[in-house]
C-alpha positions as a Python dict, from the first residue, in 0.01 Angstrom:
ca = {
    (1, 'X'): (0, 0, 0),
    (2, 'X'): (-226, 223, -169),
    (3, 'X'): (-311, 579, 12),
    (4, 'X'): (37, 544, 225),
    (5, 'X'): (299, 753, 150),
    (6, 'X'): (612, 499, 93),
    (7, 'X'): (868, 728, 284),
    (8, 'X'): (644, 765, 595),
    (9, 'X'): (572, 375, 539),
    (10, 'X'): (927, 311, 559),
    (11, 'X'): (995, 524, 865),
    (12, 'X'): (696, 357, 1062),
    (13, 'X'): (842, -35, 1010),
    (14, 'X'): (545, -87, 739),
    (15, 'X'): (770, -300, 430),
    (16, 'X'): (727, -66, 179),
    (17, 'X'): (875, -129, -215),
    (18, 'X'): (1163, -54, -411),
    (19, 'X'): (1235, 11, -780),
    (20, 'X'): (1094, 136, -1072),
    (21, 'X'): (713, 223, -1086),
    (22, 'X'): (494, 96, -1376),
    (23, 'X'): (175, 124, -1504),
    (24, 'X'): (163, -81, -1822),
    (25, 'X'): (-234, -20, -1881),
    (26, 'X'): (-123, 412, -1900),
    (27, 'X'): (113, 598, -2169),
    (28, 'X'): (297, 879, -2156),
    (29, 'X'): (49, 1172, -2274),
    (30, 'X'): (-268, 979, -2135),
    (31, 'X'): (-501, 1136, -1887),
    (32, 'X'): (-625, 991, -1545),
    (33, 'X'): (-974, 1181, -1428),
    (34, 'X'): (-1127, 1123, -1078),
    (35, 'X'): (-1537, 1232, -998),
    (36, 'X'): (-1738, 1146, -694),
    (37, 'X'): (-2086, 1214, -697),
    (38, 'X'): (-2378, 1190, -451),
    (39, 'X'): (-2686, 1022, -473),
    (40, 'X'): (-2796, 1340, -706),
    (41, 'X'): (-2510, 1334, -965),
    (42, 'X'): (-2358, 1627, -781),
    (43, 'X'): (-1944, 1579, -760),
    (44, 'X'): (-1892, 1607, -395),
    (45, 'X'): (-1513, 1749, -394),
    (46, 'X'): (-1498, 1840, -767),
    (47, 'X'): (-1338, 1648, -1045),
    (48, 'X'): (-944, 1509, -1057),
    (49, 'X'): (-800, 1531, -1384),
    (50, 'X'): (-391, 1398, -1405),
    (51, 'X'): (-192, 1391, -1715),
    (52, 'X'): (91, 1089, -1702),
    (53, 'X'): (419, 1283, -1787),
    (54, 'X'): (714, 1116, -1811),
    (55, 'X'): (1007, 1279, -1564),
    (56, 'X'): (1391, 1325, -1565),
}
């Protein structure tokens, strides 16, 4: 189900998932970073950078 959101998944009749998520391959404190480029190494909508953070 990646790129749906789960609540508008639910709403629409698409099964969507329950419980807790896990990544076990990321930590808490680690840091996810996205880039696209073009054919001339140029990033095409800029780069993503995510730290994991743990909430509650």
């Amino acid at each position: 189900m990646f790129g749906i959101d789960p609540m508008v998944a639910l709403g629409s009749g698409i099964r969507g998932y329950c419980g807790k998520p896990s990544t076990p391959f990321m930590q808490i404190g680690d840091t996810a970073t996205i880039d696209m480029q073009d054919a001339n190494g140029h990033s095409i909508f800029g780069q993503i950078k995510q730290k994991v953070t743990k909430t509650g």
